[in-house]
Z-matrix of the N, CA and C atoms (Angstrom, degrees):
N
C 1 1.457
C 2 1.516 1 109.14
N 3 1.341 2 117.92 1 133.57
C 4 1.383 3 130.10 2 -178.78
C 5 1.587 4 104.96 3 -69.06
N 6 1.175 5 134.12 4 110.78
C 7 1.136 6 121.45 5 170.14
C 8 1.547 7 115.43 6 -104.27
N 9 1.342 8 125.35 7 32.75
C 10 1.175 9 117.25 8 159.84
C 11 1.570 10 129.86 9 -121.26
N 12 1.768 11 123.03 10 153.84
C 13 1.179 12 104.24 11 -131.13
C 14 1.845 13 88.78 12 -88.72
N 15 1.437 14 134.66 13 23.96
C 16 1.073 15 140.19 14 -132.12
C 17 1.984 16 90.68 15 -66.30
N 18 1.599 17 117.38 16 121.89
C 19 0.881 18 107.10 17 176.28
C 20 1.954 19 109.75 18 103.10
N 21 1.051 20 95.11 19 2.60
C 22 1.737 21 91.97 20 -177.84
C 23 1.363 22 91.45 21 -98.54
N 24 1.584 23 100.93 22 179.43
C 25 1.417 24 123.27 23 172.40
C 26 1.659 25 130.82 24 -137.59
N 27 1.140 26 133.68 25 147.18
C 28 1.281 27 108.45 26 176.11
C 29 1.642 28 98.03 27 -124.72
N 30 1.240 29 144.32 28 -142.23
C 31 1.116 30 140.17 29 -173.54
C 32 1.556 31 121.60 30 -109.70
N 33 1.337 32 107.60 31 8.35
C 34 1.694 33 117.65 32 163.22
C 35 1.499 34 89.12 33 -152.86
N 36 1.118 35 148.74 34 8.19
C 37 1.964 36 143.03 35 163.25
C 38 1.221 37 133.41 36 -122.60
N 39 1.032 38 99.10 37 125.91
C 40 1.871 39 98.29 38 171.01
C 41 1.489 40 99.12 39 -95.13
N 42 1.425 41 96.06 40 157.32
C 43 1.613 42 114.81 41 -169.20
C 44 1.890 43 100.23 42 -119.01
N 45 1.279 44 115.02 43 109.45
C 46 1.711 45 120.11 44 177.64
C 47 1.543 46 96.98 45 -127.13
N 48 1.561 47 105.50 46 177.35
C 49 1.351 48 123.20 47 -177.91
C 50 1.736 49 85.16 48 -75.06
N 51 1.694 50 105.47 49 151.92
C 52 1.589 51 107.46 50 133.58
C 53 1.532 52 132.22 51 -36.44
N 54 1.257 53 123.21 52 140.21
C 55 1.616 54 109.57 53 167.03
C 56 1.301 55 98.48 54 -118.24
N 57 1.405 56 119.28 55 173.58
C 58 2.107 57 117.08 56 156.52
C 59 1.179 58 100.89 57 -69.78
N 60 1.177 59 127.25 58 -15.41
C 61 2.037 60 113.49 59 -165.19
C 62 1.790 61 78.82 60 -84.10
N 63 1.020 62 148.45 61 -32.54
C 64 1.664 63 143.01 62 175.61
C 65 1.652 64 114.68 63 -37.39
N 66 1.141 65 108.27 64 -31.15
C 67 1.672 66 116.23 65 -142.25
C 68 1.756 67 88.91 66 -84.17
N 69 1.302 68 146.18 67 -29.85
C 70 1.456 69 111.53 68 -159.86
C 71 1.928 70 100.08 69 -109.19
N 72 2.003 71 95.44 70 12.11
C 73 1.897 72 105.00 71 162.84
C 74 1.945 73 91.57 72 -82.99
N 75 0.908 74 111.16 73 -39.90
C 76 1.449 75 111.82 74 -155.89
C 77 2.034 76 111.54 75 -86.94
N 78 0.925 77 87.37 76 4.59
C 79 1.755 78 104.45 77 -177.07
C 80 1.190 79 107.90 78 -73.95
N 81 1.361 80 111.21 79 -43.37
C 82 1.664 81 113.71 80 173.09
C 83 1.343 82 126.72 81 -62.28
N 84 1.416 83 101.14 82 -26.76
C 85 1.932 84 98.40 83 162.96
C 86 1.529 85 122.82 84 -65.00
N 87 1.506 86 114.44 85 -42.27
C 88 1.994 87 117.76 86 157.42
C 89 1.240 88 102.52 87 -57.43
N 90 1.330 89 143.15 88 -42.22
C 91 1.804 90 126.52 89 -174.62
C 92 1.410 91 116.57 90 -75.09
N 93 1.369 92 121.45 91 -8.75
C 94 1.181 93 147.05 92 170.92
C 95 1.455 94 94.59 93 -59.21
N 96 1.673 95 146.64 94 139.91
C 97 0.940 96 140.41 95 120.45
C 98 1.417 97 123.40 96 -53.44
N 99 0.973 98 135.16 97 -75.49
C 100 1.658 99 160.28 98 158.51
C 101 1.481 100 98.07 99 2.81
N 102 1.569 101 103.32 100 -51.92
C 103 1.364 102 118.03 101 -164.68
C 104 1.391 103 110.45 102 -33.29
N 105 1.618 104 111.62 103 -67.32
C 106 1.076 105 136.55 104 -165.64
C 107 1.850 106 117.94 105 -121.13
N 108 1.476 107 89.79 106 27.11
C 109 1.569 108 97.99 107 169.28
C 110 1.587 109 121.26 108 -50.61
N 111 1.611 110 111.82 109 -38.39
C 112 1.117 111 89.30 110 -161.22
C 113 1.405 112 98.28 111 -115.50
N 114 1.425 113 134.26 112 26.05
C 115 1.323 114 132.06 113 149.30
C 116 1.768 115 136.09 114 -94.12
N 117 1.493 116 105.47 115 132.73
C 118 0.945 117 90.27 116 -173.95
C 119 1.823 118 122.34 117 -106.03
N 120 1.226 119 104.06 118 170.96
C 121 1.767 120 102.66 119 -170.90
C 122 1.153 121 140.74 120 97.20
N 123 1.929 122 102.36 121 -10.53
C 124 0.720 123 126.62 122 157.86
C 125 2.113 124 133.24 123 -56.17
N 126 1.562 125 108.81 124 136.25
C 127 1.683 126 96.28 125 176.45
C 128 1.486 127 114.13 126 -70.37
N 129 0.991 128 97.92 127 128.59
C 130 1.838 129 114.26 128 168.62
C 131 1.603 130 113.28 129 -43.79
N 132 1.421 131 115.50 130 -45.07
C 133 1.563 132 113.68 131 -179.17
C 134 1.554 133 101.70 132 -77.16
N 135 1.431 134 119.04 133 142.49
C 136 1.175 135 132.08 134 -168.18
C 137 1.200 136 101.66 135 -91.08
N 138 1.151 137 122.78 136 -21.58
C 139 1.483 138 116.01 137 174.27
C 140 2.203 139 117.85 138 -77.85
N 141 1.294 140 71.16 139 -65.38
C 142 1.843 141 69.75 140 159.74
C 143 1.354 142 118.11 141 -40.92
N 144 1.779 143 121.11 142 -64.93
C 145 1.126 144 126.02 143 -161.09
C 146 1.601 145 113.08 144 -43.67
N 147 2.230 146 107.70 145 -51.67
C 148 1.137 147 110.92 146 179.37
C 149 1.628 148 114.72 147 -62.82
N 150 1.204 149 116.44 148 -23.94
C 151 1.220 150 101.56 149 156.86
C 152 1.339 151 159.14 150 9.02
N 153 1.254 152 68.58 151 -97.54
C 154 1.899 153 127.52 152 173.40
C 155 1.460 154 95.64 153 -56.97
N 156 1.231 155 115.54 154 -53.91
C 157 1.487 156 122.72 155 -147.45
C 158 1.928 157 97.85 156 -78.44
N 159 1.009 158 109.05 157 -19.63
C 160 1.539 159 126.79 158 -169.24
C 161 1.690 160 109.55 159 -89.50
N 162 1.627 161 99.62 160 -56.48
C 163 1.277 162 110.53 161 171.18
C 164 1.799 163 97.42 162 -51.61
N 165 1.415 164 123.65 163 -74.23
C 166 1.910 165 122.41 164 -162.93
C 167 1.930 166 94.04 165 -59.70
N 168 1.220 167 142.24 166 10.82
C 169 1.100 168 134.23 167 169.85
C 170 1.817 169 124.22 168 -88.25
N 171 1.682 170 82.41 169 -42.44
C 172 1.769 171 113.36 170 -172.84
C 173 1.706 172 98.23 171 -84.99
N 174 1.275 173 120.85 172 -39.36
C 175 1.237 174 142.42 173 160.17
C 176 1.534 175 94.81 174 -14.88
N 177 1.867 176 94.41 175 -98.15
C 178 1.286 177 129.15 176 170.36
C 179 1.624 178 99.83 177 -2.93
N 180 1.446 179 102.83 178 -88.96
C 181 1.251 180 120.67 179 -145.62
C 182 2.301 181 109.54 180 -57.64
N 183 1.033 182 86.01 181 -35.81
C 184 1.231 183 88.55 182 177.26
C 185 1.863 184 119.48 183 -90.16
N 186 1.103 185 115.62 184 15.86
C 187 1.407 186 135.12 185 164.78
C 188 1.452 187 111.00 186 -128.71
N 189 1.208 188 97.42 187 31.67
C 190 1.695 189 99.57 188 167.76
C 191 1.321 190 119.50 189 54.56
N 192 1.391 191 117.74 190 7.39
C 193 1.604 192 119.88 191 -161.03
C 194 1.847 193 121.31 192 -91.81
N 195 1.931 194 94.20 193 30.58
C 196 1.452 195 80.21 194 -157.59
C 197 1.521 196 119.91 195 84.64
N 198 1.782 197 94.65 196 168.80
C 199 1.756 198 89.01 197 159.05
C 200 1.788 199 82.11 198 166.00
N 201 1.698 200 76.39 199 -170.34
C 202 2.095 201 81.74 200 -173.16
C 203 1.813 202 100.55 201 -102.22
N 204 1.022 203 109.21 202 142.90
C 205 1.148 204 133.49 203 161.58
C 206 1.511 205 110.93 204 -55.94
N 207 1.617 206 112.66 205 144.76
C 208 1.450 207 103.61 206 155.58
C 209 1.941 208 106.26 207 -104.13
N 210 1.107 209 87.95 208 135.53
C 211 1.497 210 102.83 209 172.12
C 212 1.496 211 121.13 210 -91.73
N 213 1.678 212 103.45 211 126.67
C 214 1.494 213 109.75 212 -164.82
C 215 1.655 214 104.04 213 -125.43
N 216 1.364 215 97.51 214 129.40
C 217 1.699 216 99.10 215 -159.73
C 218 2.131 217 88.77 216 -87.43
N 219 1.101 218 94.88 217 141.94
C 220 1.561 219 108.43 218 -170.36
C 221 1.393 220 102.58 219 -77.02
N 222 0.939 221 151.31 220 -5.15
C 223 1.200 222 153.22 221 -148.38
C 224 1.421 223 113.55 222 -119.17
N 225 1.601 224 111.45 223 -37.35
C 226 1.849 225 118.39 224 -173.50
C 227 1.650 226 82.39 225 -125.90
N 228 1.688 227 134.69 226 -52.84
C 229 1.132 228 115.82 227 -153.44
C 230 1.490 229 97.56 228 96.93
N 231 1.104 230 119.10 229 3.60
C 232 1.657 231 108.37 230 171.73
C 233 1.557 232 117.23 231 -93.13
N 234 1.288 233 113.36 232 135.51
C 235 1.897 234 142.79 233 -179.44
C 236 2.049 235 78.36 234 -54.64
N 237 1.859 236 98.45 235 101.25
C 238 1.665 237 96.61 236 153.27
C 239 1.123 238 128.66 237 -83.58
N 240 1.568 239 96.30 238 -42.86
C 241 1.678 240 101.09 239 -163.77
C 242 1.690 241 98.93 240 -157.65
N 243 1.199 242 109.70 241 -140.11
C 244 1.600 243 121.60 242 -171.02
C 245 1.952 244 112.33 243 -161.45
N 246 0.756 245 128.44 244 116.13
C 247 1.623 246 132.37 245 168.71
C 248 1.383 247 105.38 246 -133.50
N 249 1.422 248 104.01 247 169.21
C 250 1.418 249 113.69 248 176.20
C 251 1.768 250 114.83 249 151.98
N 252 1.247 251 102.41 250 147.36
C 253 1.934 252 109.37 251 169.55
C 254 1.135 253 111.53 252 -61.37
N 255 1.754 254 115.02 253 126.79
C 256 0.914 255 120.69 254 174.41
C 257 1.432 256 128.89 255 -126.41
N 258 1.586 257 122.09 256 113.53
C 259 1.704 258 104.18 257 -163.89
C 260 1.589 259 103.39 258 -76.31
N 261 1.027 260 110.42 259 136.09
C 262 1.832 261 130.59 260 -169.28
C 263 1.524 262 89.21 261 -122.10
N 264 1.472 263 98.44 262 173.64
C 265 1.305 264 128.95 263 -179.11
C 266 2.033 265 105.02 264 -157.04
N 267 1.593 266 98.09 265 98.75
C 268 1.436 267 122.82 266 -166.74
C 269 1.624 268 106.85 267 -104.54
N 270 1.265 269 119.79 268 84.47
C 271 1.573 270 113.02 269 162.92
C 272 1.686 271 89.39 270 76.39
N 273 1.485 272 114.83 271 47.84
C 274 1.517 273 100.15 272 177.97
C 275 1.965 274 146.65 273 104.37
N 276 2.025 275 76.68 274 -45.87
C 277 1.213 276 105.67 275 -167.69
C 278 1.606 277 100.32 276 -106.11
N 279 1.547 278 119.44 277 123.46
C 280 1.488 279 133.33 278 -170.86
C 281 1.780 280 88.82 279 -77.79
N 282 1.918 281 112.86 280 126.99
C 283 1.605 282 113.41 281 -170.13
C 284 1.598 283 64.69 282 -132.77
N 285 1.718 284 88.10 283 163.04
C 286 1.482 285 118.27 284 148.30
C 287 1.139 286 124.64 285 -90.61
N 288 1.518 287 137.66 286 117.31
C 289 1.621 288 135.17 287 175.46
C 290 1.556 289 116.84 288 -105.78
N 291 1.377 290 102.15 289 145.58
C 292 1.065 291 125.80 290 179.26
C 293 1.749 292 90.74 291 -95.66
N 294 1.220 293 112.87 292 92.87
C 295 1.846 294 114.63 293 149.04
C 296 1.317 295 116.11 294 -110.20
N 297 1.529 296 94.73 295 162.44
C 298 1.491 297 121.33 296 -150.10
C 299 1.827 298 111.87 297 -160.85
N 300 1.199 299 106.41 298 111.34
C 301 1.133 300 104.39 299 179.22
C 302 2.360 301 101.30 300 -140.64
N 303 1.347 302 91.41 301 139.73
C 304 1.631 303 89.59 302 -169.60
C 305 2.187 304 94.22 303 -114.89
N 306 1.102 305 85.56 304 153.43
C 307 1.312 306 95.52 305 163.94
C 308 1.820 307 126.64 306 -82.61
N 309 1.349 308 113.94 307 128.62
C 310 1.895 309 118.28 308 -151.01
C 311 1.543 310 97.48 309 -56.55
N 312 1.340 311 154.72 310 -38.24
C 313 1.528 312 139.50 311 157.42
C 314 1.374 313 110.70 312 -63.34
N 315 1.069 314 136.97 313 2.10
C 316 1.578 315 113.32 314 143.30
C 317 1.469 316 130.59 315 -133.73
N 318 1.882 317 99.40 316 45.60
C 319 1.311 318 107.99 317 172.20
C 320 1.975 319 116.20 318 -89.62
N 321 1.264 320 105.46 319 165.68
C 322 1.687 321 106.33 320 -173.63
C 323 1.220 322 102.08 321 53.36
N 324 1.803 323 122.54 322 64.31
C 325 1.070 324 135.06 323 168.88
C 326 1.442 325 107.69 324 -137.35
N 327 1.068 326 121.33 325 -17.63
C 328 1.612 327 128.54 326 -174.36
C 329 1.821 328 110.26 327 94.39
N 330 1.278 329 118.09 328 -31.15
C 331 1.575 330 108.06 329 158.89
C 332 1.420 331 128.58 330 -5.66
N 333 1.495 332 123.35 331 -67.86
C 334 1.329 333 125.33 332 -170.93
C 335 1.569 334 100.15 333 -64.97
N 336 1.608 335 117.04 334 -53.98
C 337 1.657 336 111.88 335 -171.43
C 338 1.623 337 117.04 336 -55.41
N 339 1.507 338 93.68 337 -32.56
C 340 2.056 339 98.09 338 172.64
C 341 0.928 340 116.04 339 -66.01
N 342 1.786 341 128.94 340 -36.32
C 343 1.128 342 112.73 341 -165.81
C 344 1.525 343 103.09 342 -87.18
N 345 1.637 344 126.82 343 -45.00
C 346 0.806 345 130.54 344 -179.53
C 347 1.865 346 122.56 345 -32.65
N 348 1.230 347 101.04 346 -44.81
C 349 1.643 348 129.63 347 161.52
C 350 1.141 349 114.01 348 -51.63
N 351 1.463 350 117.16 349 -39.84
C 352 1.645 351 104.09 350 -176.67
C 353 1.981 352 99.90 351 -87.57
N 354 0.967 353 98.45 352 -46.34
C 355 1.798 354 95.29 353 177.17
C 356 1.445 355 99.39 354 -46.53
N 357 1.208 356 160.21 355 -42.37
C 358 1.188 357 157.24 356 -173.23
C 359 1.225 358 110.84 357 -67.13
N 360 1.232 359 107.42 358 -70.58
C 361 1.891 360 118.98 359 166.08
C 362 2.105 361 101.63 360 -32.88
N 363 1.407 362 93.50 361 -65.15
C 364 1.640 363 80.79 362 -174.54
C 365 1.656 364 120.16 363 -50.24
N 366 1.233 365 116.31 364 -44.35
C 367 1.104 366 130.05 365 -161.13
C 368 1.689 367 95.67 366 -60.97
N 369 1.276 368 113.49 367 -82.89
C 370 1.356 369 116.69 368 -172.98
C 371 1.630 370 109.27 369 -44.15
N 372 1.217 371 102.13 370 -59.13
C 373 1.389 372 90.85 371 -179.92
C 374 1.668 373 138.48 372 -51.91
N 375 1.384 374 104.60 373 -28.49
C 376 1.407 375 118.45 374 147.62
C 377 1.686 376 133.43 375 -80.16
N 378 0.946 377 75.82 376 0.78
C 379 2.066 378 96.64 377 160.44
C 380 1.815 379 83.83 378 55.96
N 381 1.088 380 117.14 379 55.38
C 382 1.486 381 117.15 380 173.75
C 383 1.435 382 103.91 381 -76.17
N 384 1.546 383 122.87 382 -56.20
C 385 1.157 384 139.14 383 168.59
C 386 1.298 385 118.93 384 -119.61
N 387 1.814 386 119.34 385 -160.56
C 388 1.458 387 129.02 386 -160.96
C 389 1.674 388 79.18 387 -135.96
N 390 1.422 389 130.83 388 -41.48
C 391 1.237 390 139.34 389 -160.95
C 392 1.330 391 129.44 390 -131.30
N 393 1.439 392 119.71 391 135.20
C 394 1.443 393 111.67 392 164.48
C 395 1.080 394 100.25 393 -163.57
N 396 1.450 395 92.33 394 154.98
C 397 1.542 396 145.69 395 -174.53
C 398 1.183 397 120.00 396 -91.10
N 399 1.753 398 123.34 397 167.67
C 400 1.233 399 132.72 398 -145.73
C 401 1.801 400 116.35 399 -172.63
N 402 1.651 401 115.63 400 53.01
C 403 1.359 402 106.33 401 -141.43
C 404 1.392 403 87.21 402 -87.85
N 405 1.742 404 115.68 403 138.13
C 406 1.318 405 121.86 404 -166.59
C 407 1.824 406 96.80 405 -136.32
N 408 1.066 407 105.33 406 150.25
C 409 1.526 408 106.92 407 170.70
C 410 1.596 409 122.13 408 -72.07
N 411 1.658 410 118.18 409 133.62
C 412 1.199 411 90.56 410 -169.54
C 413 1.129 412 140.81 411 -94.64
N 414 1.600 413 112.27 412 32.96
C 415 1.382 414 121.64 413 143.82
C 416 1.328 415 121.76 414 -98.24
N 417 0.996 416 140.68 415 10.62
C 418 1.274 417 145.30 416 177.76
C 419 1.490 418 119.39 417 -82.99
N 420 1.468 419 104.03 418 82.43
C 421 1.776 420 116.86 419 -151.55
C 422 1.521 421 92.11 420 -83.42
N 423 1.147 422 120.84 421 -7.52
C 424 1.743 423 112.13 422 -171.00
C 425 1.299 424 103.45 423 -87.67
N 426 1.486 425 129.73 424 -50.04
C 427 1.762 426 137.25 425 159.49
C 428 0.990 427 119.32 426 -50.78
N 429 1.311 428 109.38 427 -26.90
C 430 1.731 429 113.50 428 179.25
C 431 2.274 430 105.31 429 -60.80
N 432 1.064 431 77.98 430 -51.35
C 433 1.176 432 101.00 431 -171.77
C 434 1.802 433 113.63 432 -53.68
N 435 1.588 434 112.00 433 -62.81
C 436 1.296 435 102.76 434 154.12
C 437 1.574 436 137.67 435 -64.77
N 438 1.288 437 119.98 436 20.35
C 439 1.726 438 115.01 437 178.94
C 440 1.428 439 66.94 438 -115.71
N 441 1.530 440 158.33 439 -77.71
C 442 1.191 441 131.87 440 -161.27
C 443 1.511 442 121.96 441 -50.83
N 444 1.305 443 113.01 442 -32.38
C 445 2.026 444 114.80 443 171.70
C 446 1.419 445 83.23 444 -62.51
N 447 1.269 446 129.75 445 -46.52
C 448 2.096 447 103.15 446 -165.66
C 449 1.639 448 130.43 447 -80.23
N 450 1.764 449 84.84 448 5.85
C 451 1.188 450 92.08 449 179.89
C 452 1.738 451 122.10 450 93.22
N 453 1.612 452 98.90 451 16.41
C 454 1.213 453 103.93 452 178.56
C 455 2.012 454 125.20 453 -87.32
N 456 0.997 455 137.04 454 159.18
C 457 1.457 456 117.82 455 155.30
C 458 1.637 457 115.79 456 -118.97
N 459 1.179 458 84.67 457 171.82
C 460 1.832 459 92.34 458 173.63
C 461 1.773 460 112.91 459 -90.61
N 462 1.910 461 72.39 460 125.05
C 463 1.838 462 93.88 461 -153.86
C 464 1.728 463 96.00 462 -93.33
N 465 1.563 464 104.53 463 -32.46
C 466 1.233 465 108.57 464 -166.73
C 467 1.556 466 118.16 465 172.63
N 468 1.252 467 116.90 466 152.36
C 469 1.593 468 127.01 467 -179.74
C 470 1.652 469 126.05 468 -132.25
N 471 1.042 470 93.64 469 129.00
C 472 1.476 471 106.72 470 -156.47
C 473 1.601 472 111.45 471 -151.88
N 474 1.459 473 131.01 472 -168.82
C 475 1.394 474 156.26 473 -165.41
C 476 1.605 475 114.37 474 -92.80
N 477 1.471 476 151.21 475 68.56
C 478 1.517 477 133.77 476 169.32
C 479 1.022 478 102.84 477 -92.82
N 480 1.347 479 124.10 478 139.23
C 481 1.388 480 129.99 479 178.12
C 482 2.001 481 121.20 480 23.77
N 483 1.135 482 87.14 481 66.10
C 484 1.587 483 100.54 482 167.20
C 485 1.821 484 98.49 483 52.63
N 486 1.640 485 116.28 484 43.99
C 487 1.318 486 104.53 485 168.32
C 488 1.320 487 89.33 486 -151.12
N 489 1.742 488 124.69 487 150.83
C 490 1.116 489 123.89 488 157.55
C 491 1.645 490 129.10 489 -67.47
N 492 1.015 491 94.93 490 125.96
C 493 1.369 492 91.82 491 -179.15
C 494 2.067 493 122.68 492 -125.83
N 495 1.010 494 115.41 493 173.67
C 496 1.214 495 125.19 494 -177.00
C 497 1.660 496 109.50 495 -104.84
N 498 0.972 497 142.58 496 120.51
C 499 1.592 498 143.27 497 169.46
C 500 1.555 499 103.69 498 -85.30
N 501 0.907 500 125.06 499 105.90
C 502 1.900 501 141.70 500 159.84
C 503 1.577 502 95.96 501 -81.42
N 504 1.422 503 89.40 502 124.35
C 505 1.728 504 91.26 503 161.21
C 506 1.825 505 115.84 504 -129.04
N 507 1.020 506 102.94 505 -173.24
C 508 1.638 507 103.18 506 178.64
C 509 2.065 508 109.09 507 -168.21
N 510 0.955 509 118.13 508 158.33
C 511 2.036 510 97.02 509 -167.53
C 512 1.794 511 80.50 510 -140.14
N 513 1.211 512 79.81 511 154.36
C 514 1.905 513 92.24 512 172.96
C 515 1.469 514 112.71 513 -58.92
């Protein structure tokens, strides 16, 4: 099953693959502190980090594993942010996630909750799954906030990659 939304829409985004020509719009989210305040393990150089972040995307996509979308605001055509299904592995158990990460000039805009919304809409509606997830750090009161705009709750808290995190869930 294709899990990417390549080609969807929501009502201010288009949903495409990542490209490399993406990476020096998307650089400003690693120069961001904030960005990635509350994850840890991450590289300190923003250049590496985006990297990294490009390489586990392209990764993704060619191991079938899902991946994030780049989000394209309909209006300028400008790279906002990133969402997309993601197959995880939570305490064992293989979940589907709804991630979401926006770039810092177009955060507290509603972006992340739309897109997040349309990955849900796809998902269920393509009977991909019964469930999804939303693993957020658990200080990260701004994500917190959009898995509850999507209609998610707090399923549970626990350990991903050496960070605490919060599990948001939501069921078809």
């Amino acid at each position: 099953m294709n899990l990417l939304l390549n080609g969807e829409q929501s009502e201010r985004l288009l949903f495409r693959k990542l490209v490399q020509a993406d990476f020096d719009q998307w650089l400003p989210f690693h120069q961001e502190p904030l960005s990635t305040k509350y994850w840890e393990g991450l590289d300190t150089n923003p250049n590496i980090a985006c990297a990294n972040w490009f390489k586990a995307v392209f990764s993704r996509y060619e191991n079938q594993l899902g991946g994030m979308n780049a989000l394209i605001l309909k209006e300028t055509g400008a790279l906002v942010g990133q969402c997309g299904l993601l197959v995880q592995t939570v305490d064992d158990v293989s979940e589907l996630e709804i991630g979401y990460s926006i770039l810092p000039n177009y955060w507290k805009q509603g972006f992340a909750t739309e897109a997040a919304m349309q990955c849900k809409h796809f998902a269920f509606s393509k009977n991909v799954t019964k469930s999804l997830i939303s693993i957020i750090h658990i200080d990260n009161t701004p994500s917190q906030k959009v898995a509850l705009n999507n209609g998610m709750f707090l399923d549970k808290t626990t350990m991903y990659k050496s960070n605490p995190v919060h599990i948001y869930r939501t069921y078809a």
